[in-house]
C-alpha positions as CSV (number, residue, x, y, z in Angstrom):
1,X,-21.4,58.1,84.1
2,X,-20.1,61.6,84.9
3,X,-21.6,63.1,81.8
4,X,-24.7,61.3,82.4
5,X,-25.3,62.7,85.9
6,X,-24.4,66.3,85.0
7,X,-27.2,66.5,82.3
8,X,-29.8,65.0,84.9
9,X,-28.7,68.0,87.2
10,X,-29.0,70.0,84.5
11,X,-33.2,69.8,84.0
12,X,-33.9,72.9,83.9
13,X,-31.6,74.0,80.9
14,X,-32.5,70.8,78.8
15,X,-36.4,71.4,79.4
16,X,-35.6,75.5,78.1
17,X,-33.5,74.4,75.6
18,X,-36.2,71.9,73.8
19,X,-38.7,74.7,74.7
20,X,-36.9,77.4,73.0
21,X,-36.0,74.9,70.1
22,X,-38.5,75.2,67.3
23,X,-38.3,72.8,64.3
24,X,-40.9,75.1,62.9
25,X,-38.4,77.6,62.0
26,X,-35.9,75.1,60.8
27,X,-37.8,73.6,57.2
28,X,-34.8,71.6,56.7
29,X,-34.8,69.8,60.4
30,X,-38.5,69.1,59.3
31,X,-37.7,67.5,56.3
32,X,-34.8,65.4,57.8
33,X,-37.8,64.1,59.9
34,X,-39.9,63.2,57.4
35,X,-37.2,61.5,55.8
36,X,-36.6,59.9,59.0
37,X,-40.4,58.7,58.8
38,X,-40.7,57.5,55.4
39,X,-37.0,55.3,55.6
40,X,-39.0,53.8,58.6
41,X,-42.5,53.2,57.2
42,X,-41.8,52.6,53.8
43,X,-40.0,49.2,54.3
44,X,-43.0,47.9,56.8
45,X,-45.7,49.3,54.2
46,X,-43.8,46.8,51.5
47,X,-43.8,44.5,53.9
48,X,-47.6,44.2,54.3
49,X,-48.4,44.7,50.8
50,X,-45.8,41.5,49.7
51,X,-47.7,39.8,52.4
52,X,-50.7,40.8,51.1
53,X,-50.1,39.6,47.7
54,X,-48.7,36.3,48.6
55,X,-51.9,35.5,50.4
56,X,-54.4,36.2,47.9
57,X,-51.8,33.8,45.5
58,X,-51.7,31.0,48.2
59,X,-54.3,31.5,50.5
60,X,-56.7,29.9,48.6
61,X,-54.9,26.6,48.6
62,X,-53.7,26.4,52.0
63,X,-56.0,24.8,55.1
64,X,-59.3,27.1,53.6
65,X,-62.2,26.6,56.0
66,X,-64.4,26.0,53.0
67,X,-64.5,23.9,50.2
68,X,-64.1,24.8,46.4
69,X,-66.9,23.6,44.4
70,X,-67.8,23.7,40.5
71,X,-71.2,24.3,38.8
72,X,-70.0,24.6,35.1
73,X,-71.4,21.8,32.8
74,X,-67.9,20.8,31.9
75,X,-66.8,19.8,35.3
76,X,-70.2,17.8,35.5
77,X,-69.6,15.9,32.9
78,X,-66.4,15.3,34.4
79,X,-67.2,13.9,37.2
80,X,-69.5,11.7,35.7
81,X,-67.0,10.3,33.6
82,X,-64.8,9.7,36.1
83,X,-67.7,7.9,38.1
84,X,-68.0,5.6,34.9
85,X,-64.9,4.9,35.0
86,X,-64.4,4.1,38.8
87,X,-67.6,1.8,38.1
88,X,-65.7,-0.2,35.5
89,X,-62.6,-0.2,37.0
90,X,-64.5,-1.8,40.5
91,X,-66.2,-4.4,38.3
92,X,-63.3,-5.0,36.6
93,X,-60.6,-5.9,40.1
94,X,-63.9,-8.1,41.1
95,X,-63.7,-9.9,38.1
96,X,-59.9,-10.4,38.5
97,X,-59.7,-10.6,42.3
98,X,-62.1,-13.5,41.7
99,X,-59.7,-15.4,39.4
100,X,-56.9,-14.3,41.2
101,X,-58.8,-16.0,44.3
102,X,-59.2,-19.1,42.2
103,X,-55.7,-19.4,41.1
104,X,-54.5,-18.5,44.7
105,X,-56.8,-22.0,45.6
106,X,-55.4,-24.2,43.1
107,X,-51.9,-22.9,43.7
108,X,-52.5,-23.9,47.7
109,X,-54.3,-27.2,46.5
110,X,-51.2,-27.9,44.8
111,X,-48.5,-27.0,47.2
112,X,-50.8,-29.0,49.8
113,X,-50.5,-32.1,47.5
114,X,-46.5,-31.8,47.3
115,X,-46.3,-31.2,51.1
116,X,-48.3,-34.5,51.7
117,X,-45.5,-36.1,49.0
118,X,-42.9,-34.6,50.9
119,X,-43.9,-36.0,54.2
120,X,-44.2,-39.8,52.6
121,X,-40.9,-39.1,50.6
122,X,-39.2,-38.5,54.7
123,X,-36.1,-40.9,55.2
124,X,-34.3,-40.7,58.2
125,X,-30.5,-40.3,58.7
126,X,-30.8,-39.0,55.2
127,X,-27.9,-37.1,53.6
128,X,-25.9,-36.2,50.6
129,X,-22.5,-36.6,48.9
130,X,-21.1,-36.5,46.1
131,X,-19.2,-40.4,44.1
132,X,-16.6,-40.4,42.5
133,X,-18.3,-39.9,39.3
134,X,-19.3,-35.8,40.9
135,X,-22.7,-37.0,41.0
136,X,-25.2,-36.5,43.6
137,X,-26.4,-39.7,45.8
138,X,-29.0,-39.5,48.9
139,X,-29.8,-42.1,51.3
140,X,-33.2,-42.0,50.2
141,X,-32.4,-42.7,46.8
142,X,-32.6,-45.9,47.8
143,X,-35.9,-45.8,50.3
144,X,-37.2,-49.5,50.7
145,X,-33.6,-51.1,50.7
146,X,-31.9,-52.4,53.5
147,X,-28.4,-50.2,53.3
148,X,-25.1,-51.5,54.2
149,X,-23.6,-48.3,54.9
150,X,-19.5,-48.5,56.0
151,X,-17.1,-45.7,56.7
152,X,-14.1,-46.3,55.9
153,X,-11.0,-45.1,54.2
154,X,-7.8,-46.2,51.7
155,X,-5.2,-45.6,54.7
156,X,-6.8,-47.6,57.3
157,X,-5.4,-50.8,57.9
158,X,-8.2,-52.9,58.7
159,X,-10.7,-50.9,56.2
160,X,-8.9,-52.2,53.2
161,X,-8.8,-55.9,54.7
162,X,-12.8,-55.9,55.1
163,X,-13.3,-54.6,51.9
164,X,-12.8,-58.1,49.4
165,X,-15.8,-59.4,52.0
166,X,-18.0,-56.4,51.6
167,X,-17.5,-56.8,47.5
168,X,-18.8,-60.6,48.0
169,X,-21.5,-60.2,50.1
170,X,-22.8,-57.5,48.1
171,X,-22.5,-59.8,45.0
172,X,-24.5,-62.3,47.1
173,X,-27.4,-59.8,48.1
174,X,-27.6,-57.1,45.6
175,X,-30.4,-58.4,44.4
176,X,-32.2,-59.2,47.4
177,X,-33.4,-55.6,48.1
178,X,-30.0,-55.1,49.5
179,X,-27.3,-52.0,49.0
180,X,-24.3,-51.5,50.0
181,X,-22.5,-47.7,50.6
182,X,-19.1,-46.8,51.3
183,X,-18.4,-43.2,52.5
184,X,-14.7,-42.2,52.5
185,X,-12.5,-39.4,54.2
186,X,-9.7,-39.8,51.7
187,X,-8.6,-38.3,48.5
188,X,-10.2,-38.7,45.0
189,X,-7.0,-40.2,43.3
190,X,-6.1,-42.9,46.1
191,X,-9.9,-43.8,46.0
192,X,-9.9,-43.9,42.3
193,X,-7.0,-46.5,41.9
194,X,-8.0,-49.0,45.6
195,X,-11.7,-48.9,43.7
196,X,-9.8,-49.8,40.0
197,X,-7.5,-52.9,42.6
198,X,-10.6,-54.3,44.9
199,X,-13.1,-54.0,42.2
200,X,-15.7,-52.2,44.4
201,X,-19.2,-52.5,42.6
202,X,-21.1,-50.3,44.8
203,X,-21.7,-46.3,45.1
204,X,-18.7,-44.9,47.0
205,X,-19.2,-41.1,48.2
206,X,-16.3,-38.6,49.2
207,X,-17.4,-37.1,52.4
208,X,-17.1,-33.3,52.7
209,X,-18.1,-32.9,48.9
210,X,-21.8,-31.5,50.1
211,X,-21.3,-32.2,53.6
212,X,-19.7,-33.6,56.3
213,X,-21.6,-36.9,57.5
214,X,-18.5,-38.3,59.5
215,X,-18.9,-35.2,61.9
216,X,-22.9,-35.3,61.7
217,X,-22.7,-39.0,62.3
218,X,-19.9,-38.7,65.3
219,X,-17.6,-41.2,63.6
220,X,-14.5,-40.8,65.2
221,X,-12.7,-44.2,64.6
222,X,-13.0,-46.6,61.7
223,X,-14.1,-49.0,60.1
224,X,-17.5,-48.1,61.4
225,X,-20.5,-50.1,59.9
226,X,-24.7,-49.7,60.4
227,X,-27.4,-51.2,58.5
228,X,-30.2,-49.3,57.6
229,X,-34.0,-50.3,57.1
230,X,-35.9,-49.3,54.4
231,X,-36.8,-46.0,56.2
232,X,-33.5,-45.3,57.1
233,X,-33.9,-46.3,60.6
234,X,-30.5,-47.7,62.0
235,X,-31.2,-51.8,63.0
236,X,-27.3,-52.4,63.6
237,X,-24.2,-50.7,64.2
238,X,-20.8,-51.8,64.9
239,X,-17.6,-49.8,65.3
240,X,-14.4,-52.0,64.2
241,X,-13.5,-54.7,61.1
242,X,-16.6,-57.1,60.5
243,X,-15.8,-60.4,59.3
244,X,-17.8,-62.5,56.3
245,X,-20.1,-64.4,58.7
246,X,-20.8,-61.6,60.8
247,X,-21.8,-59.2,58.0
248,X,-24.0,-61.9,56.3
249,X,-25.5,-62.8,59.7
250,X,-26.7,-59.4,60.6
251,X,-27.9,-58.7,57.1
252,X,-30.2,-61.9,57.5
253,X,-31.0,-60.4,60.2
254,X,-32.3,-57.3,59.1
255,X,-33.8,-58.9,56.0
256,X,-36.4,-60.8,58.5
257,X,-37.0,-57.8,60.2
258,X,-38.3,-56.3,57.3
259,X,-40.6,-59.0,56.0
């Protein structure tokens, strides 16, 4: 700061000394200048020119405020190719979005027709387990019958004393338009040899094989019995052991309800 104030004192020396100072006499000051210049310019000038160049490669491509156009027979014929072309290409998606149209009708005709099937095919109550011999058996397998359908199972006490009456009564009515289910919570083997001992006749399912009916039905106590109409609407339900004339009674029951 010191040096800096002395030389603004100082004017009148600086001014004589720039004055008195002639780069005119000194050829080698000059050219130091015009070295000076040329460092300075030359990169700019480069700088331009690249610019230049770039934009007569790209500028013609990028947002030009007019368009290109072509008058040489070539691109004429060309374009009226391609015009053919587009032509036969229009005619031909009209000709296939027509049968595609078609097709899309008879496909919804058809899915209509198996939605109406599916609505007369509804049971209600309707499920799915698995017998003992791993196949598949629905409810509505059976749609029409009147369903004696009992929850039971091999360790319960009065299940397996009901069971030589539900064996007789079915023999009586199997062929009255009236089945007879049995849906366990027991295991495979123990079912296998008190079927092989009672010489159960009818479908008996292992629950929890496809899904689990005693919790979707809210059995929580056993022997639990319902009867079923031929929609698979519930007519009777009874929670504890039934006896002979009970179970005949209420299937008689049902029977004239269904006539």
């Amino acid at each position: 700061m010191y040096f800096n104030k002395i030389k603004m004192d100082n004017k009148d020396y600086t001014l004589n000394f720039t004055k008195n100072y002639s780069f005119k006499k000194n050829p080698w000051n000059l050219l130091k200048r015009k070295r000076a210049y040329l460092f300075v310019i030359s990169p700019i000038m480069l700088m331009m020119l690249t610019l230049i160049f770039l934009f007569a490669l790209t500028g013609c491509c990028i947002n030009l405020p007019f368009k290109l156009t072509y008058t040489g027979t070539e691109s004429a014929a060309e374009e009226t190719a391609g015009e053919d072309t587009f032509e036969e290409d229009t005619s031909s998606y009209e000709e296939t979005g027509f049968d595609e149209s078609s097709e899309e009708e008879e496909d919804s005709k058809d899915t209509g027709e198996e939605k109406i099937a599916e609505t007369d095919v509804q049971y209600e109550n309707d499920f799915t387990l698995l017998g003992l011999d791993k196949n598949e058996v629905s409810l509505h397998d059976f749609k029409g019958k009147l369903i004696v359908l009992n929850f039971w199972a091999t360790w319960c006490p009065p299940c397996r004393e009901e069971i030589p009456d539900f064996v007789e009564v079915y023999n009586m009515y199997k062929d009255k338009n009236v089945q007879f289910i049995g849906v366990a919570d027991d295991d495979t083997r123990a079912l296998v040899n008190f079927i092989s001992e009672y010489s159960i006749n009818y479908p008996i399912l292992v629950d929890g094989t496809v899904d689990r009916v005693f919790q979707k039905w809210g059995i929580d106590a056993i022997p639990h019995t319902f009867i079923l109409d031929g929609n698979g609407t519930i007519v009777f339900d009874q929670l504890g052991m039934m006896t002979k004339s009970q179970l005949i009674n209420e299937i008689e029951n049902s029977l004239a309800q269904l006539d």
